[in-house]
BAGULUM-308182 format. One record per residue (C-alpha): residue in one letter; x, y, z. Coordinates in steps of 0.2 Angstrom, whole numbers, plus 5000, padded with zeros to 4 digits. Layout:
AXYZ ...
This chain:
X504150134982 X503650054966 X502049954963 X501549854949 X499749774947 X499249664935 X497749744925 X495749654925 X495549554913 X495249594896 X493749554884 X494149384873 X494749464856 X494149324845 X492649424839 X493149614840 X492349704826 X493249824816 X492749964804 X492449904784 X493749994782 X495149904792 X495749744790 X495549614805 X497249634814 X497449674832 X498649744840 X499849694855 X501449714863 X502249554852 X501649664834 X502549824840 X503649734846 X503849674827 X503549844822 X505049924831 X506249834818 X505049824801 X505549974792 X504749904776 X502949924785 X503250124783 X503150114763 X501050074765 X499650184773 X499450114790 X497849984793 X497349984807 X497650174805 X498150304820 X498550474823 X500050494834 X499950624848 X501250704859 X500850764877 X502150874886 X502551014898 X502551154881 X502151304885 X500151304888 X500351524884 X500651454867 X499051464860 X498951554843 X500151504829 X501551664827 X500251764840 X500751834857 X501451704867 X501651574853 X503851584858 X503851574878 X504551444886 X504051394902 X503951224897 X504451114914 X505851224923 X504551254935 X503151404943 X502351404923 X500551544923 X499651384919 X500251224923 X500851104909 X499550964910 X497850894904 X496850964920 X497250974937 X496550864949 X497050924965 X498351074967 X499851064976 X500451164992 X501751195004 X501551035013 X500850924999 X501250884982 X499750884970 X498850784958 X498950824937 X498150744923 X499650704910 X498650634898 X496950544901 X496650464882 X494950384879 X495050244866 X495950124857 X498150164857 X499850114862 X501150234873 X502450234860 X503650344866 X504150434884 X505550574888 X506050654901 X507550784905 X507050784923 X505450744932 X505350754951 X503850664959 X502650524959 X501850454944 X500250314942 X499850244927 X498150184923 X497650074908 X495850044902 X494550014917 X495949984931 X495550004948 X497249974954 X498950084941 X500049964932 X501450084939 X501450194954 X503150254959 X504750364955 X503950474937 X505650474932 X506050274933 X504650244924 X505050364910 X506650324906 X506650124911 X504950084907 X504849904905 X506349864920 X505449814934 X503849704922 X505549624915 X506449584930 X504649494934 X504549404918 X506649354920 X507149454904 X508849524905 X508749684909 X510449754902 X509449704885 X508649864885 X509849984889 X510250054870 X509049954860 X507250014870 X507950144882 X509050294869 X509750434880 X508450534888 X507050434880 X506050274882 X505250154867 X504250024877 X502449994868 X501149994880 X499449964869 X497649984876 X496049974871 X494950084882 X495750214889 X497450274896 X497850394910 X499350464918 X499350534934 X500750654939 X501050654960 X502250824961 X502550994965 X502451124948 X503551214956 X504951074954 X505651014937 X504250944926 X504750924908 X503950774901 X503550714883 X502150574882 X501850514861 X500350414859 X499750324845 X497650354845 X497150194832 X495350234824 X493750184836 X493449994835 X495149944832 X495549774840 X497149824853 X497549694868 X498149774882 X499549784890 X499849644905 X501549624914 X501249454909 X501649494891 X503449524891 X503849364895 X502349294884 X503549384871 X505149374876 X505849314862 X505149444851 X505749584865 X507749514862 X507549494844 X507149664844 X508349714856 X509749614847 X509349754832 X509149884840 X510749874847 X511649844831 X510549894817 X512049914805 X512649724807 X510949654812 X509549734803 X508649594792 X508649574773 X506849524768 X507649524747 X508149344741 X508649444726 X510449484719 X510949664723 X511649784704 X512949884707 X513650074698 X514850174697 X514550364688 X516150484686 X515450664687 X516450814682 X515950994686 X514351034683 X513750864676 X512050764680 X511950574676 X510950444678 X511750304687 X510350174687 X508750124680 X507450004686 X505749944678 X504249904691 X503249854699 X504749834713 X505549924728 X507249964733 X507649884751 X509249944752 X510450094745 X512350084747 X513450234743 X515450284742 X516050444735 X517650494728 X518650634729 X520050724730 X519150844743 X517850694748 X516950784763 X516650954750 X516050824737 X514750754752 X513850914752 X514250974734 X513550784725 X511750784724 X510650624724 X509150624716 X507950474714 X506250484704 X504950344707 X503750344691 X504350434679 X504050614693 X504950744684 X505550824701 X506350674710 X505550634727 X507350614735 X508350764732 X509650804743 X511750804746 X512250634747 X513050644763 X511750744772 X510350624767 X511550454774 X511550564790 X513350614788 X513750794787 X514450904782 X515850804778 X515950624785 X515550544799 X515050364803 X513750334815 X512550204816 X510650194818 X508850104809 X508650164793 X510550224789 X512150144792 X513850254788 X515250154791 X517450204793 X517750114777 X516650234768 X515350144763 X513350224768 X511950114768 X510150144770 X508650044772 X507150134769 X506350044758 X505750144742 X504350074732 X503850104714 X502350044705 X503250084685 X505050144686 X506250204697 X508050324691 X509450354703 X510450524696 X511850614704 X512250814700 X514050884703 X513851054709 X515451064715 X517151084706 X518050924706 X517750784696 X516650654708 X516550454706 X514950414717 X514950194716 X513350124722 X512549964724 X510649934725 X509649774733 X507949774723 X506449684731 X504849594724 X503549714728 X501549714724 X501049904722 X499449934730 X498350084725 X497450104743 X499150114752 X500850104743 X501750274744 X503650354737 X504850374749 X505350554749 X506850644757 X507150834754 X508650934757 X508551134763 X509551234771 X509851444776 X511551524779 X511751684789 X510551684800 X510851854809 X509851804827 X510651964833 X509052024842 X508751834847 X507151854841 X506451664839 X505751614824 X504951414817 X506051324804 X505051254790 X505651074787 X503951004777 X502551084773 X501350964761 X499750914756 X499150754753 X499050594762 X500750514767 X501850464785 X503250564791 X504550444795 X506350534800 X507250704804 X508950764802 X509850944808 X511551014802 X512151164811 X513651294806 X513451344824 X514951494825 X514651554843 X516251604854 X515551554868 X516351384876 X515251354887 X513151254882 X512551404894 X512851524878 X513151434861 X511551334862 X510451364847 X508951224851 X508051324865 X506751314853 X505151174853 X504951054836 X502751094831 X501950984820 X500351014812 X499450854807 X497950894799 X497351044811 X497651194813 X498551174830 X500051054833 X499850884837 X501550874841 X502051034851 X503850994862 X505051084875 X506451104867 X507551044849 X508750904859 X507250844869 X506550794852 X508150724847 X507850624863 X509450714873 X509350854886 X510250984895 X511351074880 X512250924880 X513550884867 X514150714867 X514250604852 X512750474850 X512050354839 X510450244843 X509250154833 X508150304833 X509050464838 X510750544836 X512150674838 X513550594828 X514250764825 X514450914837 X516350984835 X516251114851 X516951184863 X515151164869 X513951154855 X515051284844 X515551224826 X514751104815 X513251004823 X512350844817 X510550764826 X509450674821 X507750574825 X507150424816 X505050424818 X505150184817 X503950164832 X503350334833 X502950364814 X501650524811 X500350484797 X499250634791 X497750624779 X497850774772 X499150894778 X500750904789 X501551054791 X503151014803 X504351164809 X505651174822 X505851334832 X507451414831 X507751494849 X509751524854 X510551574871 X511451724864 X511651804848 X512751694835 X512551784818 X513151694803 X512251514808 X511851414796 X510451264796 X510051134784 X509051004786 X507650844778 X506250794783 X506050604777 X504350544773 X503150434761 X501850524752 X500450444740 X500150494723 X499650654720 X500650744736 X501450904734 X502650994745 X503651154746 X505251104741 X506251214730 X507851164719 X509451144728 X510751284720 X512651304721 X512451434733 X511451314745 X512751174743 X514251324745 X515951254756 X515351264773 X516851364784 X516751404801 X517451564803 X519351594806 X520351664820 X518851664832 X519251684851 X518151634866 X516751754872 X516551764892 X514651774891 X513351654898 X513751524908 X515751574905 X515551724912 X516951794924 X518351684912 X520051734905 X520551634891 X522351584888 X523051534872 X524151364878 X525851414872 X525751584879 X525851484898 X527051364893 X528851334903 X530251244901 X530951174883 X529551084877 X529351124856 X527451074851 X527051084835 X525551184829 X524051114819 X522851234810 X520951224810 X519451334811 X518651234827 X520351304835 X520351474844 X521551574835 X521551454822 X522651334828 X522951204842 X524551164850 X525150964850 X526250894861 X527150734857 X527750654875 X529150524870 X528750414885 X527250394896 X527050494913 X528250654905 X527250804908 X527050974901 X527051124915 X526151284914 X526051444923 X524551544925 X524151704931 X522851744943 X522451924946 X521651944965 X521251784977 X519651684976 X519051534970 X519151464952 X518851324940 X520451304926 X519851184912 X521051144898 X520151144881 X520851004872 X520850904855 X520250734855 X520350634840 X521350454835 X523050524840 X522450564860 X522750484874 X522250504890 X522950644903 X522750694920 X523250884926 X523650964942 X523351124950 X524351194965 X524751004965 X522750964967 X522450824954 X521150824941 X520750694930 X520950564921 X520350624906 X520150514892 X520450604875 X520350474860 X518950444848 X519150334833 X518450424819 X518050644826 X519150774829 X518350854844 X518451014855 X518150974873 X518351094890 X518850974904 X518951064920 X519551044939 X518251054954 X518151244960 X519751274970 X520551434982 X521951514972 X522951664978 X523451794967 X525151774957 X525551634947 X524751474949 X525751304943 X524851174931 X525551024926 X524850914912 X525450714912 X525350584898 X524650434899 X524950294889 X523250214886 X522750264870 X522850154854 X523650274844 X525250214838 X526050384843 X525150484855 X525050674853 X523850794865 X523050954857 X522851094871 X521951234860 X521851354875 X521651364897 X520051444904 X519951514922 X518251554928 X517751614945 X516651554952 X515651554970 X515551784970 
């Protein structure tokens, strides 16, 4: 049962006090609401200033940076040696579910952000000096559809939120207060109880309204205006500029580094379009650096591959989100806006070995530099090949160390991930928790795990792209091959005063030696900041390959499999043509080009004893695929759709566990004419039988 209270009535904010320091501005639901689609806000030192805060179910052993404990994991899944929470009110036992302090937070702040994988129990939430919650009910409603049942009172369409506020796993529904903030978890520890909770704590004093139900439909139209973006930010992201934009173009051979474009300040750029061209484009992505200085810094703030800094790597892939844009046609925006108080010098550097036309076009912006706040954006590019992990020993991936006074504002992760295993029980890498050290000694920000702060959960690799979070790149089968996420920090930005030291810990399910892992950290730093970046080298910017003539590995959650290469089961006088490719097993897949719809393709597999069995076909899917069904022992599975516009895929598709008897076990795969492909082909790269049920 859900209950929704409305909250006592709040002092008259007319004549709050604030520090010297801050300027009088109070915050409410309507200004984050503004907030979640001004990306131009980033650029300046927060006033009122905050420090965000994440509580979670990490590990509570974890208590001394690199020291015993500082890797385990018992972060939600369950029976933890100290239970994941603020305090304990009241324990749970056979027969009763307990009570546990999430996070009881005195002062002025706003609930930014909330995740969940899974979270079984009962949740109240308590704002300020509430005698009744604003929400008691199902924990796992309120964390992943937090404003749904408020809406539905205020008649907002509901449907609005699903993509623009509510990304995957992940909920971004401000909830500001101005005394104090409790959550209350109603559960058994012993259940699933991974939760992520990120606050912004503003400084004492600071005006904030707190959150009524009322307010979503005082704000409505702020709510779908923001919605509307969220949910499009490519098309409707707004231009604050009424100036013209200036386009370039620079030709780079081998080895050269030009400038491309000069600007005189004081200004700011609001947005940065690129294309590249090459006769190998995706190689020149990674091998074209970009390098923009602000102020005549002889190390350029941004310095980084251009596709990897437009999210799009390695190689290219479109996707969609707040600050960066990479469309089909080529073109990759972004809209961070990047301020400068003198000048400001775009420069590309051709590490590679083609010549490289790079052709940009800039939107420059009016802009007042202020000494007390403004800061240059700053995006820098790292990466480590051969990571060994043979002992699976975990270990924390710098991504920012730096000192001085700035915000962190977005993350990105590129994998050469070359497990064998097919299966996410076994080819994960991201076991690992993201710790982030904002002016302590202890993280601030401590998580459960490398998807959950990319706002997914459970391994999975489907391809996303939200306003904040994304995976527009994870090849497989499973999460094998190349992998793109990332996390844009818009609502949830992390400013630090003197020092933020972020890593991610690198934790995989099995040994996977020859991983590689870029990755930038994106983020505006005053004056005066340094950091620990390093100059990108040809080695570091080095073709990516995934390694050739691999073959699936029965280990993990694939274990008890016999893999089958797809023309070694084929019958009758079908004649596929094969197409080569390292994400293949063996290095190739098999197509198969049906000249009508419903024509099938049979196979014959061989079972060696009775028992019971899944068979998955591992297929392609890319813009030639259709969609297909398959039968085993006439039992059938599907339909499976296989097209995607602008990836080429790995996917294992699979039948429900099934009795088979020993011998040979018919499968037969049908067309389906569905696809817009002009003429469909299937890839089938091999079969997989597992048992299952022993």
């Amino acid at each position: 049962m859900i209950k929704f209270f409305a909250p006592a009535l709040i002092m008259a904010l007319a004549t709050y006090v604030v520090p010297l320091n801050i300027e009088a501005a109070i915050v409410t639901v309507g200004s984050l609401l503004d907030e979640m689609v001004d990306l131009n806000r980033l650029a300046e030192f927060p006033v009122p200033l905050y420090k965000t805060v994440q509580y979670s179910s990490y590990d509570r052993t974890s208590t001394v940076p690199e020291g015993e404990g500082w890797f385990n994991n018992a972060d939600g899944f369950g029976n933890e040696p100290i239970p994941n929470f603020q305090s304990v009110i009241r324990a749970a036992t056979d027969d009763q579910p307990g009570e546990y302090v999430m996070c009881d937070v005195a002062g002025p702040g706003a609930i930014v952000r909330l995740w969940t994988a899974r979270l079984e129990g009962d949740l109240r939430v308590y704002l300020d000096d509430m005698n009744q919650p604003l929400y008691e009910g199902p924990a796992e409603t309120f964390f992943w559809n937090s404003y749904d049942a408020n809406g539905k009172a205020a008649g907002l369409d509901i449907e609005l939120l699903k993509g623009s506020f509510y990304q995957e796993q992940a909920s971004y529904c401000p909830f500001p207060f101005s005394k104090r903030c409790r959550i209350v978890w109603i559960g058994n520890p012993k259940n699933l109880h991974f939760y992520q909770i990120q606050i912004r704590r503003y400084e004492p004093k600071t005006a904030v309204g707190t959150f009524k139900p009322a307010d979503l439909g005082a704000y409505a139209s702020k709510l779908k205006r923001a919605a509307d973006i969220l949910s499009h930010p490519g098309d409707n992201w707004p231009v604050v500029s009424k100036r013209a934009g200036e386009t370039f173009e620079v030709k780079l051979a081998p080895g050269a580094h030009l400038d491309a474009f000069l600007m005189e300040g004081p200004a700011a750029f609001e947005r940065l379009i690129l294309s590249v061209e090459a006769p190998d484009r995706d190689l020149a992505l990674r091998q074209t650096l970009l390098h923009i200085a602000f102020d005549g810094y002889p190390s350029a703030q941004v310095q980084s591959p251009v596709g990897d800094f437009f999210g799009c790597a390695p190689g290219f892939t479109p996707h969609d989100s707040a600050p960066f844009t990479v469309r089909p046609d080529g073109s990759m925006e972004c809209r961070y806006l990047m301020p400068f108080k003198k000048s400001a010098r775009i420069a590309f550097q051709n590490l590679g070995n083609q010549e490289v036309t790079v052709r940009g076009q800039v939107l420059p912006a009016n802009y007042t530099w202020k000494k007390e706040r403004s800061m240059h954006f700053r995006a820098r590019w790292r990466i480590d090949h051969n990571f060994h992990q043979a002992s699976l020993a975990p270990l924390d991936i710098p991504y920012l160390v730096a000192r001085g006074q700035g915000v962190y504002v977005g993350t990105a992760t590129y994998l050469l991930n070359p497990s064998a295993i097919p299966s996410a029980g076994g080819s994960w890498w991201g076991e690992g928790d993201e710790k982030i050290f904002v002016d302590e000694n202890f993280p601030s920000t401590f998580g459960t795990g490398s998807e959950d702060y990319y706002n997914y959960a459970w391994s999975r690799n489907h391809i996303f792209s939200h306003a904040y979070c994304g995976q527009p790149r994870n090849d497989g089968p499973a999460n094998r091959g190349f992998v793109t996420n990332n996390r844009w920090h818009i609502l949830d930005p992390l400013p630090f005063r003197n020092h933020i030291a972020f890593y991610m810990e690198l934790m995989t399910h099995w040994a996977s030696p020859g991983l590689a892992y870029a990755r930038i950290a994106y983020y505006y730093g005053k004056p005066g900041l340094m950091d620990d970046h390093l100059p990108i080298t040809p080695v570091d910017v080095r073709e990516p390959v995934l390694p050739a003539n691999w073959q699936p590995l029965g280990e993990g959650a694939a274990k008890n499999s016999i893999f089958f290469q797809a023309e070694d089961l084929l019958q009758g006088d079908a004649t596929p043509l094969f197409v080569r490719h390292n994400v293949w097993s063996g290095g190739q897949c098999m197509r198969w080009t049906p000249k009508r719809e419903g024509e099938d393709l049979n196979f014959v597999l061989p079972v060696a004893e009775d028992g019971t069995y899944v068979v998955r076909f591992v297929f392609a899917m890319d813009a030639r695929s259709p969609s297909v069904t398959f039968d085993v022992n006439a039992v059938p599975c599907g339909p499976f759709n296989l097209y995607r516009a602008h990836d080429l895929l790995s996917r294992a598709f699979g039948s429900a566990p099934v009795a088979l008897k020993k011998g040979e076990v018919g499968i037969t795969l049908h067309h389906r004419a569905d696809t817009p492909a002009e003429r469909p082909s299937v890839g089938v790269d091999f079969l997989w039988l597992q048992r299952v049920g022993d």
